[in-house]
N, C-alpha and C positions, 0 to 999 in steps of 0.2 A: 607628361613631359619626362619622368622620372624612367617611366619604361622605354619610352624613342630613346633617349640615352641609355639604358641598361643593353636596348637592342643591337644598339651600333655599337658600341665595346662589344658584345657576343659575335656579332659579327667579321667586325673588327682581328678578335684573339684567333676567330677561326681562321679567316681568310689570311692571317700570316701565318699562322701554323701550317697550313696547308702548300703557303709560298717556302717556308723555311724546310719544310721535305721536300718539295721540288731541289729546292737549291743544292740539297746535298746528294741528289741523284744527278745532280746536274755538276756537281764537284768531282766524284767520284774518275770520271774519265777525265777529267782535266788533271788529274794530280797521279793518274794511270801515266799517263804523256806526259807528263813533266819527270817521272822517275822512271823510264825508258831512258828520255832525250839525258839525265841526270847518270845513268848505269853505261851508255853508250860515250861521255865522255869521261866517266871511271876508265872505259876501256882502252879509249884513245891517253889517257896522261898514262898508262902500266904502260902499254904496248910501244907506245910513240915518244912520250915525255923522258920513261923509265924515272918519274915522280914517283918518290913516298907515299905512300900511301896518309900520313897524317896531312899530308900537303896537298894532295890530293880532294881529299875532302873537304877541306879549308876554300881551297878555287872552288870546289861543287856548291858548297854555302853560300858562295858571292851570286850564284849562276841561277841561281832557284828561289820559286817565289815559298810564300809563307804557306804550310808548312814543313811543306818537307826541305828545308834548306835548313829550321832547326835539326832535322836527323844526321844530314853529315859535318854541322858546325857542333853540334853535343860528342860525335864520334871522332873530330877531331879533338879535341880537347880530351877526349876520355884516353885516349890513344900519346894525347902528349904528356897531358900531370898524371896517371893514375898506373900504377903497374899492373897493368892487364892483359889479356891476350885481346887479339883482333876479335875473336868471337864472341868473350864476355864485352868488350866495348860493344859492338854490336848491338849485341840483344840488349844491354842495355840504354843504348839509344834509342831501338825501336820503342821500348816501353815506354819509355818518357813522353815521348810524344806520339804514340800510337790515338789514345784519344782525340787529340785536338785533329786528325788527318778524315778524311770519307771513305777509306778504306777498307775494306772490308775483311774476314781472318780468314780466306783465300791467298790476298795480298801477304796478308803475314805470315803465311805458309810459306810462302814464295822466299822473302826478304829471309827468313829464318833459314830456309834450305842453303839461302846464294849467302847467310853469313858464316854458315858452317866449314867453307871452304876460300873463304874470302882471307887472303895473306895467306893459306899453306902450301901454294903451289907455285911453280914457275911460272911465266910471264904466260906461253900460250897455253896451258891449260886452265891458269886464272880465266884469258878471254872464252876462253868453251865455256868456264863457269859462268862468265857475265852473258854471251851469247845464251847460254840457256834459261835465264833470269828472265832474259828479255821476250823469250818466246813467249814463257808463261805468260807475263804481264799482258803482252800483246792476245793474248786470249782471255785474260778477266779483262782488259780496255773492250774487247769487243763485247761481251756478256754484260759490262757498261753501259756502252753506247745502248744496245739492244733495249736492257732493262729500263733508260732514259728515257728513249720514243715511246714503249709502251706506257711509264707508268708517270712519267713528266705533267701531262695535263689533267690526266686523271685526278692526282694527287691534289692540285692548286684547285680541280672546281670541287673534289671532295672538302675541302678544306672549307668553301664556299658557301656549299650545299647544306652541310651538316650545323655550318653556323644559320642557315635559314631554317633550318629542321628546329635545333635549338628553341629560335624566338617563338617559331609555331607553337612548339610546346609548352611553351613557359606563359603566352598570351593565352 
């Protein structure tokens, strides 16, 4: 009795481990598209609102799910209490929450290039900065998606498998 039980917790731990790496290849593109659609209405409040930029990303925190809505509600705030430049608020936003995201340091390339230039320039050279942002993204979303179909089921029966490998060995 004591082993059917030990089997099913091995079991059990594997086949969520196995679901819980699915999930974050399966986040990854969802949170690529949500900091597009997030960058593409940065561009619209510069270009169209001629909004602030701490107000700005104050509206982009209402707009976006968790987590990356903490990034531009930490960036506003850093932007309004802290005497910083746009670039150190930046970077230190991403850091903060860079863990808790499915991101990958591709992505943080990216975000770190578009915070380098982010508030130093005029309204349409800003948007060339954000339009470029979004290209890259729009090519790690695709390397995403790609990397999801291959390795999405794989992952969940390895996860599966390994926990049936386990019991074998252990019986």
């Amino acid at each position: 009795m004591v082993k059917l039980l030990g089997a099913v917790f091995i079991l059990a731990a594997t086949t969520w481990t196995g679901f819980e790496a699915s999930r974050h290849l399966n986040e990854r593109p969802r949170q690529l598209r949500q900091l597009k659609v997030a960058l593409q209405s940065l561009e619209a409040e510069i270009m169209f609102g001629h909004t602030p930029l701490h107000e700005a990303a104050r509206k982009l925190s209402k707009q976006l799910a968790k987590p990356l809505n903490w990034l531009f509600e930490i960036f506003a705030e850093k932007l309004i209490e802290e005497e910083t430049t746009v670039r150190d608020a930046w970077i230190q936003s991403l850091d903060e929450i860079w863990k808790s995201t499915a991101l990958k340091q591709g992505e943080y390339e990216i975000l770190l290039q578009f915070g380098e230039t982010l508030g130093r320039h005029d309204r349409y050279t800003q948007q060339k900065q954000i339009l470029l942002a979004i290209t890259h993204l729009e090519r790690e979303e695709s390397d995403a998606r790609d990397r999801q179909s291959k390795y999405e089921k794989m992952v969940k029966s390895l996860g599966f498998l390994s926990g049936l490998l386990l019991i074998v060995l252990l019986i």
